[in-house]
C-alpha positions as CSV (number, residue, x, y, z in Angstrom):
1,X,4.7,-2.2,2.3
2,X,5.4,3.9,14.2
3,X,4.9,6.6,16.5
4,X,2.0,8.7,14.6
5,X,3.4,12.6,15.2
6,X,3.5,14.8,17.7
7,X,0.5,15.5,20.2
8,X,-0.7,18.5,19.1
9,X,-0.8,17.1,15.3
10,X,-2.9,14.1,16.3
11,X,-5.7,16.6,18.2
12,X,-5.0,18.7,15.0
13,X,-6.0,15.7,13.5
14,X,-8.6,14.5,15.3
15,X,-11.1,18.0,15.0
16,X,-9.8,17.7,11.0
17,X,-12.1,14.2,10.8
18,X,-14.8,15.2,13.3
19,X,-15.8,18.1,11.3
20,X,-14.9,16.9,8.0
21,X,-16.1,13.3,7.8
22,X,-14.2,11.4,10.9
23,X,-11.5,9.7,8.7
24,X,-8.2,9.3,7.1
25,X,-7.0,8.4,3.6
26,X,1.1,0.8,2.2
27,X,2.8,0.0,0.1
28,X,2.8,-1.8,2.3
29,X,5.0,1.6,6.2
30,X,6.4,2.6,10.0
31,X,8.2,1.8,13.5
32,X,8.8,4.2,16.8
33,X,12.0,5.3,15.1
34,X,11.8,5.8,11.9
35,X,8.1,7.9,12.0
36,X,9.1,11.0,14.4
37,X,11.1,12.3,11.0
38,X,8.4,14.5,9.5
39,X,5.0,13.3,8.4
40,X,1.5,14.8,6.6
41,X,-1.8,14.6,7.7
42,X,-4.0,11.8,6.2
43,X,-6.4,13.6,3.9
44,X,-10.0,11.7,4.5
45,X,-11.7,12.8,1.1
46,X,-14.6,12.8,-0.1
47,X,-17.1,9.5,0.1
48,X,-17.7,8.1,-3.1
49,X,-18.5,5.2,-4.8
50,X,-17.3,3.3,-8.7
51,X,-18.5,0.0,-10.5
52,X,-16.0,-1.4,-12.5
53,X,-16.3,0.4,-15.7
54,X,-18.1,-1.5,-19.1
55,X,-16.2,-0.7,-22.5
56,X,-18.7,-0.9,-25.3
57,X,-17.0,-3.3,-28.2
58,X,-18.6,-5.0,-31.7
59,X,-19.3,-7.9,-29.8
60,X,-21.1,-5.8,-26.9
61,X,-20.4,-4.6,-23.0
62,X,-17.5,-5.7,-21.9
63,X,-16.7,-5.3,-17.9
64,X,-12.9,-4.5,-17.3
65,X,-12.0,-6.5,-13.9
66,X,-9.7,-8.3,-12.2
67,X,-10.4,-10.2,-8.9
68,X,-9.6,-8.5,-5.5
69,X,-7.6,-10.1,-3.7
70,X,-4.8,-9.1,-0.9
71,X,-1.7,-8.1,-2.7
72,X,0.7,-10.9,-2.9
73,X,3.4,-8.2,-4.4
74,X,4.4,-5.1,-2.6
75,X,6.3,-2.1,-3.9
76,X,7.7,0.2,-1.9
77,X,9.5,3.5,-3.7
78,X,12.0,5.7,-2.3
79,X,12.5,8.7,-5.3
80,X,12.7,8.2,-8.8
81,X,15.4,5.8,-9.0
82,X,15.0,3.4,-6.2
83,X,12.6,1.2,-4.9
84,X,12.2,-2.5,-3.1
85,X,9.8,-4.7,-4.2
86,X,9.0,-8.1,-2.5
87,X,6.6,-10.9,-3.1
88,X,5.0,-12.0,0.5
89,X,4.8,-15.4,0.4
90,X,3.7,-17.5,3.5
91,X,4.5,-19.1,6.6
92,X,3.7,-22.4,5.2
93,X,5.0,-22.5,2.2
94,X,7.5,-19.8,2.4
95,X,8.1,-18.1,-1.3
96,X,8.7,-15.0,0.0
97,X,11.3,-12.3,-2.4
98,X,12.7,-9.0,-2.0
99,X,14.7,-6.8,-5.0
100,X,15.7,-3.5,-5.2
101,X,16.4,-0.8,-8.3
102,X,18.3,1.6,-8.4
103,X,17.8,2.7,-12.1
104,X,14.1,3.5,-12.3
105,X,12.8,-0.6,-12.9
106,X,15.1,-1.9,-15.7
107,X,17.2,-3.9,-13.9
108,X,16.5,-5.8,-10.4
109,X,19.2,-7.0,-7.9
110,X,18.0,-9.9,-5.4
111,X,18.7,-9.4,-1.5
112,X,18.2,-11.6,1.0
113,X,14.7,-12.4,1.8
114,X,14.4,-11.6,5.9
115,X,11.6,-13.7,6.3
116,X,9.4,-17.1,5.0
117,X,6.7,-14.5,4.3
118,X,6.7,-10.5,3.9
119,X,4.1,-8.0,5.0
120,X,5.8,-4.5,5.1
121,X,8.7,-3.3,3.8
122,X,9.6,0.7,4.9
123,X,12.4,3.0,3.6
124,X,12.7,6.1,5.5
125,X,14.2,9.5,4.5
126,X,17.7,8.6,6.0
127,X,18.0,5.3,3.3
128,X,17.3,3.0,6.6
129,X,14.9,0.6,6.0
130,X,13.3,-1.9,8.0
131,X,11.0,-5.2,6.8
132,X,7.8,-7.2,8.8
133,X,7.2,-10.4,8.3
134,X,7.1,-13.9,9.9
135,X,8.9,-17.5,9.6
136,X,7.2,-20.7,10.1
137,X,9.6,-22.2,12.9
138,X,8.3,-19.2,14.8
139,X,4.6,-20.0,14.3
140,X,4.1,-16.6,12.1
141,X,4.6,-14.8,15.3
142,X,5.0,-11.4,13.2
143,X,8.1,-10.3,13.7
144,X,11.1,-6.9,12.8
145,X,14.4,-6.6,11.3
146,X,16.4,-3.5,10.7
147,X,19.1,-2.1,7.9
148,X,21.0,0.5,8.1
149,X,20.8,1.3,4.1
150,X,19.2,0.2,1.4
151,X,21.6,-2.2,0.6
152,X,22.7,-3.9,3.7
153,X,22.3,-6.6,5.8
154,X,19.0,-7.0,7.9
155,X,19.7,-7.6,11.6
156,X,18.4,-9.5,14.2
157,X,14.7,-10.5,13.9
158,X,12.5,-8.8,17.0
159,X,8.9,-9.0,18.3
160,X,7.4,-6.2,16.0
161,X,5.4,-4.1,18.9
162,X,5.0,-0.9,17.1
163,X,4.2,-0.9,13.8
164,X,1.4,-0.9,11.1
165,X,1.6,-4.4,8.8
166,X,-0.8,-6.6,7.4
167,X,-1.3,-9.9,9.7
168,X,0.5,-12.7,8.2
169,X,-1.8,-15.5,10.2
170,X,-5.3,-13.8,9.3
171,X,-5.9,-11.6,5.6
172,X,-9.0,-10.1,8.1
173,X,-6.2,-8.3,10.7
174,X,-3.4,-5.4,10.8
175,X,-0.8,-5.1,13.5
176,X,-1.4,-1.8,15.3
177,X,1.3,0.5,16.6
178,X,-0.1,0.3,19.6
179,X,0.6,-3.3,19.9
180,X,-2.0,-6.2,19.0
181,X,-4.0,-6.2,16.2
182,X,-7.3,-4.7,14.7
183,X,-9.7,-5.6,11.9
184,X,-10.5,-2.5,9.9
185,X,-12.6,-4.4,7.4
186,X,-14.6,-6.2,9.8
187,X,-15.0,-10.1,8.4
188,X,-13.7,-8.7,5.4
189,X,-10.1,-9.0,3.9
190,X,-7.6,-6.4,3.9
191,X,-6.5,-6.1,0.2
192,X,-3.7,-3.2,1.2
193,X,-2.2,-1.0,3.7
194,X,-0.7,2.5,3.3
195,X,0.6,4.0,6.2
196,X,2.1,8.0,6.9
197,X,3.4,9.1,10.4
198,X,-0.1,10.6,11.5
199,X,-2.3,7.0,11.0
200,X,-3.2,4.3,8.0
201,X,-5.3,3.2,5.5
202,X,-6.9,0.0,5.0
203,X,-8.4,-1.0,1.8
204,X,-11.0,-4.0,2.0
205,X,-12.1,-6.3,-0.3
206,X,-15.3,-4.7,-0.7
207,X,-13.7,-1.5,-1.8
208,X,-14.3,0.5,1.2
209,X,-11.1,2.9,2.0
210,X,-11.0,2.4,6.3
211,X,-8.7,4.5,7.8
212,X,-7.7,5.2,11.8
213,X,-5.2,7.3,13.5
214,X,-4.7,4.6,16.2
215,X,-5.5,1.4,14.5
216,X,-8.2,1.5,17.9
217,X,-11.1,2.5,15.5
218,X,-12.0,2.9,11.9
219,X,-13.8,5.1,10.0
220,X,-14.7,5.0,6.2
221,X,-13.5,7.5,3.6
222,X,-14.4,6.5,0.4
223,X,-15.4,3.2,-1.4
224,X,-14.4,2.2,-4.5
225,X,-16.0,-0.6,-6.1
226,X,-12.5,-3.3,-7.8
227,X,-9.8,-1.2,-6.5
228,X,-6.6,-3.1,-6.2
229,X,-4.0,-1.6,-4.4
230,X,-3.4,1.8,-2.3
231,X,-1.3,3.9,-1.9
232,X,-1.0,7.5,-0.1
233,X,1.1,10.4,-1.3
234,X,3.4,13.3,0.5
235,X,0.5,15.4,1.6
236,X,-1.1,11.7,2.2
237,X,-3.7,12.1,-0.3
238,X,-5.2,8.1,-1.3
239,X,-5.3,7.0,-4.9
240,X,-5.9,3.7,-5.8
241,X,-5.8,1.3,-9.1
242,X,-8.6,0.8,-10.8
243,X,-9.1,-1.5,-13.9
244,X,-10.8,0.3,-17.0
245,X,-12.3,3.5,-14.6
246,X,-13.2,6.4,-16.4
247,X,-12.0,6.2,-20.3
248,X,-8.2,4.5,-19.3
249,X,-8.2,0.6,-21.3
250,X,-5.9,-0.6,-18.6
251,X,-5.1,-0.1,-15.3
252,X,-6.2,3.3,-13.8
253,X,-4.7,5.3,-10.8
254,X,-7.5,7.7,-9.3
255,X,-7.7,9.6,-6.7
256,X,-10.2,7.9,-3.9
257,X,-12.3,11.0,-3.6
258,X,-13.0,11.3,-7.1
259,X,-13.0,7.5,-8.2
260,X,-15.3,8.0,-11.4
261,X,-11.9,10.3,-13.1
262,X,-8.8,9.2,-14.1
263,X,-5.7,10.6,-13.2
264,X,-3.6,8.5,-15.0
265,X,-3.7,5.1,-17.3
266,X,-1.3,2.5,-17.7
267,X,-1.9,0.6,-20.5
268,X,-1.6,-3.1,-19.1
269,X,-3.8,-5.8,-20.5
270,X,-6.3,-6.2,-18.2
271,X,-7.4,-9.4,-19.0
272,X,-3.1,-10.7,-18.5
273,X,-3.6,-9.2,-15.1
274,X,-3.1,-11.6,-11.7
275,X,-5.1,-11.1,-9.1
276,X,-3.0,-9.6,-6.3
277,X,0.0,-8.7,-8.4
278,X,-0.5,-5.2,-8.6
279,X,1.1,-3.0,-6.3
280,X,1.2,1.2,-6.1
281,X,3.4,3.5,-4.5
282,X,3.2,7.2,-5.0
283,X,6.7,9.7,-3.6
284,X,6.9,13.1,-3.3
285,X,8.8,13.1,-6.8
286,X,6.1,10.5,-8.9
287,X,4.7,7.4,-8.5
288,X,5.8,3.3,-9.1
289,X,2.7,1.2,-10.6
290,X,3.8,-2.9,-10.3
291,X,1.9,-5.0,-12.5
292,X,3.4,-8.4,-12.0
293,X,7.0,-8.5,-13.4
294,X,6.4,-5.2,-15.5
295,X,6.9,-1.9,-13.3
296,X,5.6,1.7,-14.6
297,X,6.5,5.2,-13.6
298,X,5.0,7.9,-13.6
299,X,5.9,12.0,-12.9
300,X,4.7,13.9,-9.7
301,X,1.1,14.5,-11.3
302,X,1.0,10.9,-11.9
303,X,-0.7,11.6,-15.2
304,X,1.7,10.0,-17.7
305,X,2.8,6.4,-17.0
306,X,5.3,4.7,-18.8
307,X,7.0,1.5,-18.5
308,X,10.1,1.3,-16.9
């Protein structure tokens, strides 16, 4: 669910990932504008690796999994109260959904779709927001409109030149803020994409965590094996949902460098789960866990998570 800082915090930047492992670590998030107010410095991590985890029962091993797939539902958080969330849809069949909260999850008010299909939806720190997609009369030509707040209209729909978004025509591609596109999972599908001021962060199908400054090349971070959705925090540290990791019966949220531990469970039935419905997004003040219809919150240490 953008202009990537100043100069002298991209070469800051840059010597970070040389010496420390050349990378970076959504919801689906940024445009020239909106990106030169503040920003952290993708935190690469440490490489690592996680199987899904097996749960011993009376009846033997049993695998907690749910296909990866790319999300199909996006979340996108602004504090602790409000948040959009948006099904993407498609060009083809459009289907596409946006809602936002203002009350933590409980209730959910319906606003006007912008586009047949939705691949980014960004809130920044003023209330303006801003949604990427594509509609099929234009031939999924990915495309921008703005809003001034949270709940207004969207405007005119632009060519979208300088953003991060996943590709609606090809689950292999990302738009680039540099304009065109780029393929940070190789032939592989992008599952997610969480994006900060100073670069992004792809996760592929294959559980690899890619991330790039530019969107021009991409490095690996960390891989971890059934992770479902991304999401990068304040200080831009990557966590990502795992089903089962660790001891959590239910959907986990670890941190990518240390995908073997828990941070936090949410106890969803695993076995309910569809593929491509879960969506994470982590704020400053907590974090928003989407599993389907049912939304979870969870405090700043994102330890605890409840339902909404």
């Amino acid at each position: 669910m953008a202009r990537l800082g100043e100069r002298a915090g991209m070469v800051g930047l840059a010597a970070f990932l040389v010496v420390d492992v050349l990378l970076v670590g959504f919801a689906i998030t940024s445009t020239r504008h909106p990106v030169t107010q503040g920003g952290a410095t993708i935190d690469p991590g440490v490489v690592a690796t996680s199987s899904p985890t097996t749960t011993k029962t009376t009846e033997g091993p049993v695998t907690l999994s749910v296909k990866v797939v790319p999300l199909t539902r996006g979340l996108v958080a602004f504090d602790k109260d409000t948040a959009f969330r948006f099904t993407v849809g498609s060009c083809k069949s459009a289907g596409s959904k946006l809602e936002l909260t203002r009350n933590g999850g409980q209730t959910w008010g319906p606003r006007s779709a912008p586009y047949d299909t939705i691949v980014r939806v960004r809130v920044r720190p003023d209330g303006s927001a801003f949604a990427v997609g594509a509609d099929s009369a234009t031939d999924c030509v990915p495309a921008i409109r703005q809003a001034s707040a949270l709940d207004a209209d969207f405007g005119d729909s632009v060519a979208v030149k300088d953003a991060w978004f996943r590709d609606p025509r090809a689950a292999t591609s990302v738009g680039i803020p540099t304009g065109g596109t780029a393929k940070p999972c190789g032939s592989g599908q992008v599952v997610d994409l969480a994006v900060i001021d100073s670069g992004a962060a792809a996760l592929c199908a294959d559980g690899r965590l890619r991330v790039s400054t530019s969107g021009d090349q991409w490095e690996t971070s960390a891989t971890v094996e059934g992770a479902l959705a991304l999401a990068l925090n304040a200080k831009a540290r990557a966590y990502v949902v795992v089903p089962g990791a660790d001891s959590c019966d239910g959907l986990a949220v670890v941190d990518a460098a240390k995908p073997t531990k828990a941070v936090g469970c949410a106890a969803a039935d695993v076995a309910k789960v569809d593929p491509g419905t879960v969506a994470l997004s982590v704020t400053a003040g907590g974090g928003w866990l989407g599993v389907g219809e049912t939304v979870y919150l969870a405090g700043g240490n994102l330890a605890t998570w409840k339902k909404a």
